[in-house]
Structure formats: structure tokens, C-alpha cells
N, C-alpha and C positions, 0 to 999 in steps of 0.2 A: 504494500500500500504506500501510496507517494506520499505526500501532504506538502503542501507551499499555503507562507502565509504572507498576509498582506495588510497589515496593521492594522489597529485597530482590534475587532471580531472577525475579519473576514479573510478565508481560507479557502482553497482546492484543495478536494481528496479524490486522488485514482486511484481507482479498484480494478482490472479486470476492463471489463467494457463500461463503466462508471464514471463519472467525472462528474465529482460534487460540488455546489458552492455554499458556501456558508457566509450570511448575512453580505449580499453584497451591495455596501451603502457608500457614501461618498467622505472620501476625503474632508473635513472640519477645518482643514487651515485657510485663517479668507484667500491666500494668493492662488489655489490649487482646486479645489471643490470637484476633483475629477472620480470617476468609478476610483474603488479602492481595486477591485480585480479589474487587470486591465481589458479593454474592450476585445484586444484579441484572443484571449482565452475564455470568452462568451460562446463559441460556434463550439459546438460538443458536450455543453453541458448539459448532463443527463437528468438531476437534481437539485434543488434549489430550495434550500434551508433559511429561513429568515424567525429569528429571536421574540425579537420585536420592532417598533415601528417608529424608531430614533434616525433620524437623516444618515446617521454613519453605519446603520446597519439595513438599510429600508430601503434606500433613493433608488437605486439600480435594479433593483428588485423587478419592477414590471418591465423594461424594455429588454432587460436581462430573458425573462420568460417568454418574451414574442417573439425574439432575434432565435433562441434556442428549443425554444417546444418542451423544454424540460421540465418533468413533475415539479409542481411547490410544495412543498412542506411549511407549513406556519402555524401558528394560533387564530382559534375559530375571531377573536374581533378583527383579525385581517382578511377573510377573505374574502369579505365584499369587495376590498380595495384592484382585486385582482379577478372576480365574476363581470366587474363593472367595464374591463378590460375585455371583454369577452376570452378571457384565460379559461380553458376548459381542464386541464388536468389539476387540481387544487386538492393537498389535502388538509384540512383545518381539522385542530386538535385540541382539548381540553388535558387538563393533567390527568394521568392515569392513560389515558386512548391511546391505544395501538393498531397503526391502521403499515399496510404494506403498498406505497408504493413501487413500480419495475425494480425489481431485482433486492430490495430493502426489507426491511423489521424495522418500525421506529415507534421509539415511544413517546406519550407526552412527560415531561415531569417538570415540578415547581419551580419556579420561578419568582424572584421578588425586585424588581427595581427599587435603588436604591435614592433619596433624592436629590433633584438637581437645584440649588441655588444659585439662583441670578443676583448677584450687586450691583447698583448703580450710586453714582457720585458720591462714589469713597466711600460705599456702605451706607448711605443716608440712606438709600432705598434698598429693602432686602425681598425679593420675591423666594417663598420658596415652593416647589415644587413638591410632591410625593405620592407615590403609587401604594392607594390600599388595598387593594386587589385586583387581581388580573387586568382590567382593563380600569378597572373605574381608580376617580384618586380625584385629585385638585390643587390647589394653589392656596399659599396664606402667603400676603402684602404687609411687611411692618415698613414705620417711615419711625427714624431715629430708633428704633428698639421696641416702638409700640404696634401689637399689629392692628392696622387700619382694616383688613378685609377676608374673608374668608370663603374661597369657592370650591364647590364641590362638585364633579360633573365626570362624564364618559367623557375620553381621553379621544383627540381625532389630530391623526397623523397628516392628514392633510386639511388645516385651518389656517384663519389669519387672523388675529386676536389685538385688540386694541385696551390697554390696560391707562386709565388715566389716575392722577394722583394732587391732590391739591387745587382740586375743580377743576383740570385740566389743564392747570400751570405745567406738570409734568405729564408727557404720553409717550409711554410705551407700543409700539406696535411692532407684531414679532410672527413671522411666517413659522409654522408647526411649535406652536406655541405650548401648546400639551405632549407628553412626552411617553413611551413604553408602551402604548398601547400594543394588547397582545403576546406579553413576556409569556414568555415560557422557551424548557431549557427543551433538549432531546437526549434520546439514547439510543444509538442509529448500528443496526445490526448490517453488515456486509462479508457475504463469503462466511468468514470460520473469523472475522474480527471486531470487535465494538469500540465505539467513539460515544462518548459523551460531552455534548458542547451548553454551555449553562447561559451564554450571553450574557447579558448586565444583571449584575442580581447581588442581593447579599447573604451570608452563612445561612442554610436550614437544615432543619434536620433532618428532612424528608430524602436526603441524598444517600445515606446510609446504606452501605452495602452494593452500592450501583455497581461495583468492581466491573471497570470498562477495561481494554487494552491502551487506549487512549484517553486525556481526561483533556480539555481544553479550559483556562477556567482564571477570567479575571484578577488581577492584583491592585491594581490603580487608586483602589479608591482611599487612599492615604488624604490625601487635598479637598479630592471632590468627592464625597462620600457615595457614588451613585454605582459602585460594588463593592466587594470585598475589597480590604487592604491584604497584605501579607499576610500580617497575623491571622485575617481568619481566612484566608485562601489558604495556610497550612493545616486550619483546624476543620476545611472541609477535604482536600484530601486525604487527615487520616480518614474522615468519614466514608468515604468514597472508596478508597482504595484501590486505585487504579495501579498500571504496571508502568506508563509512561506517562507525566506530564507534561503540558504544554503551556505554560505562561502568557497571557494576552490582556489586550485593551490599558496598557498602560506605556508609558514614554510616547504620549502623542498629543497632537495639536490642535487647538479650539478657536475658533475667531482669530483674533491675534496673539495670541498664545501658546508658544510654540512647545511649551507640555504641559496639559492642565492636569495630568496622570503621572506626577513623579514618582518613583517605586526603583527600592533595590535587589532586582531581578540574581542579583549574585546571589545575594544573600538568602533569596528565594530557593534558587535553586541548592542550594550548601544544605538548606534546613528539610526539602524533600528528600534530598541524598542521604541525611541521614537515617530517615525512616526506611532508607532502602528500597527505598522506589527511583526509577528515572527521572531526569526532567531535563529538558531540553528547551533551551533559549531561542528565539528565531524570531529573527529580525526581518526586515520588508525582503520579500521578495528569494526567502532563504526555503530550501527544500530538503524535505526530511526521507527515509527510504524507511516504514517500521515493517 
């Protein structure tokens, strides 16, 4: 099995006559905003895994599926986004659902986004974001430390949202303004090997036992709390127990911010090794043989 990754969440894995994508969303740095998977390794794709419904794991996702014909695999609040496309191969999944598409075993399992805080001038303005289940979740606005506002609502990956503050002295307006719609992780059977890929999410205990061959599975959220940091990226793969790990969604680039995911992936990796499991570092564009 090959595997190349491509920063961020998003990955190809070849099996056989397979060619998988996982979460293929765009680039976050304002100068770049390109496919994370490059456009030429879109012809061939068999497969097409998406997490959830974040620009860096989402964007590419439908032209991705037209150009290649390739099954979707997602979460059930994503598939109107791609029935609406007259996409016909879709399979949408709830935790726990096990459905088979060509040549696959996939499962649904838990997922939790973790949240995303927006600051404006200097933190005078704090938005913060959080997902309370699956798709639903909302927004609380504090201005100086008090919070002004409290919204609760179904999350929609394609919205434009105008947030005003101070009678409209201050406006916010912010394209996919709502975030995660859709989380959920997989556990993706092929041949005689399994992958388990979690997307943005933080520690649960419902991962227990998954023992995959491959485990793929956030670090980043040391800064921006919207997954695990280290620490509990160690304390879900004792849970897990997989045979190789994979390190992702962290050392990368947000607006102008050129790592809003700092994390020491050495150290990551020193502290898997010593439970005696693999873990393997891979950077853009770096390709693995397991």
C-alpha cells in the first residue's frame, strides 16, 4: 500500500487497483488557496473520503468527484452538498454505519470538532466557534471579555454570514462562516489492511480498541485548540492501538499565518516509539510504501 501526503488532512492511498483521496480541501494560506492534492492526480481516483466540511478539507471535494467518477464516502449532513451536484455514487454515514463501497469495508466512527476562535483588534473582539454534535453547534461573540451574543444553529459549509457588533460600528462578514459540518472519522478496510483516518477532532473514548495497521490522526491543536494536541494524540493512540502512525494537520498555514498548528512532531514521534508502535513523519508531498 503506497500512501502520499499532502498537508494538512489530505492524503492518497494505493491499493491494488484503488486510488484513494482523503479530505481533498484547499490550501488556507491567503497567497496559495490551490487543491491540497494536486489536480493531476485527480484522473484515477477510485475513492473519495471527506471528514468534514472545513475549506481545507471540503473545497475540492465536488469537482474532485465529477472530473473522476469516484465513490464518496462522507457524513450523512454532507450529502446533499454533492446529490445537489447530480453526484450519483455517494455514500453518507452516521457513527457506527458500515456500508461497502467498490472494492472497500468502511466504517462510521466518532468524531468531535474541536473549537475554532476568531480574534479581532487585538482580542477586543473574541468570536468563538464550537461543535456540539455532529453537525449542529454555534457561535458565542464576547466584546472586551463580556459575551455580547449567543447563536445556536445547523452548521452550512456553504454560507455567507454577516456578524455586526456595536450597532454596526463593527461588521464582520465571513464566507463558510460555520464550521465541521459533518465530522466524522473512518475505519477503511482494503485487501488484508486497515486505515483509520479521524480528521479534526479531539480525544474520545469511543476509539478504543480500533487497532488499525495505519492510524492517521491530528497533533496541532496546541494554539488553536480545534484537535488534539500531543498530549492527547498520545493518549488516543495508546487507545487505538494501531501498528503505524501517521502524524497530520499540524505545521500549516491560515490566512496570513504561516503556522497557526505549531507542534513538536519529534517529540511526537520519540513518545509513540516508545510504546513501541511506528510513527512516521511526512511532510508535503512525501510517500510512504507500508
Amino acid at each position: 500500500m503506497k500512501i502520499r501526503h499532502y498537508l494538512y488532512n489530505a492524503f492518497i492511498i494505493e491499493e491494488g487497483d484503488k486510488k484513494i483521496a482523503i479530505d481533498p480541501g484547499q490550501n488556507l494560506w491567503m497567497f496559495n488557496k490551490k487543491s491540497l492534492i494536486p489536480k493531476s492526480e485527480w484522473h484515477g481516483i477510485t475513492h473519495i473520503f471527506i471528514t468534514h466540511g472545513d475549506p481545507d478539507h471540503f473545497v475540492y471535494a465536488l469537482p474532485m468527484a465529477k472530473i473522476s467518477g469516484a465513490d464518496v464516502i462522507c457524513g450523512q449532513a454532507l450529502k446533499e452538498d454533492f446529490v445537489s451536484q447530480n453526484i450519483k455514487k455517494i455514500y453518507a454515514l452516521n457513527v457506527g454505519d458500515i456500508v461497502e463501497p467498490t472494492g472497500l469495508k468502511v466504517e462510521g466512527i466518532k468524531a468531535k470538532h474541536g473549537p475554532l476562535p476568531i480574534q479581532m483588534l487585538g482580542g477586543l473582539v473574541y468570536i468563538k466557534g464550537e461543535v456540539k454534535e455532529s453537525d449542529k453547534g454555534g457561535q458565542e461573540i464576547y466584546l472586551a471579555g463580556f459575551r455580547i451574543q449567543k447563536i445556536e444553529n445547523s452548521m452550512q459549509v456553504f454560507s455567507h454570514g454577516t456578524i455586526k457588533l456595536l450597532f454596526g460600528l463593527i461588521r464582520l462578514e465571513k464566507d463558510n462562516l460555520d464550521f465541521s459540518r459533518g465530522s466524522i472519522g473512518f475505519k477503511i478496510s482494503i485487501n488484508s489492511k486497515s486505515i483509520v483516518i479521524l480528521g479534526d477532532t479531539l480525544l474520545l473514548n469511543e476509539w478504543t480498541g480500533l487497532q488499525p495497521d495505519v492510524l492517521m490522526i491530528p497533533i496541532g491543536g496546541g494554539k488553536v485548540p480545534n484537535t488534539m494536541d500531543v498530549e492527547a494524540a498520545l493518549d488516543a493512540v495508546q487507545l487505538i492501538s494501531p501498528k503505524l502512525v501517521i502524524p497530520c494537520h499540524y505545521n500549516v498555514p491560515y490566512g496570513f499565518i504561516k503556522n497557526v498548528n505549531p507542534t513538536d512532531d519529534t517529540y511526537f514521534k520519540s513518545e509513540v516509539e516508545k510504546l513501541g508502535i511506528q510513527c512516521k513523519i511526512m511532510n508535503n508531498e512525501d510517500e510512504i510504501i507500508v
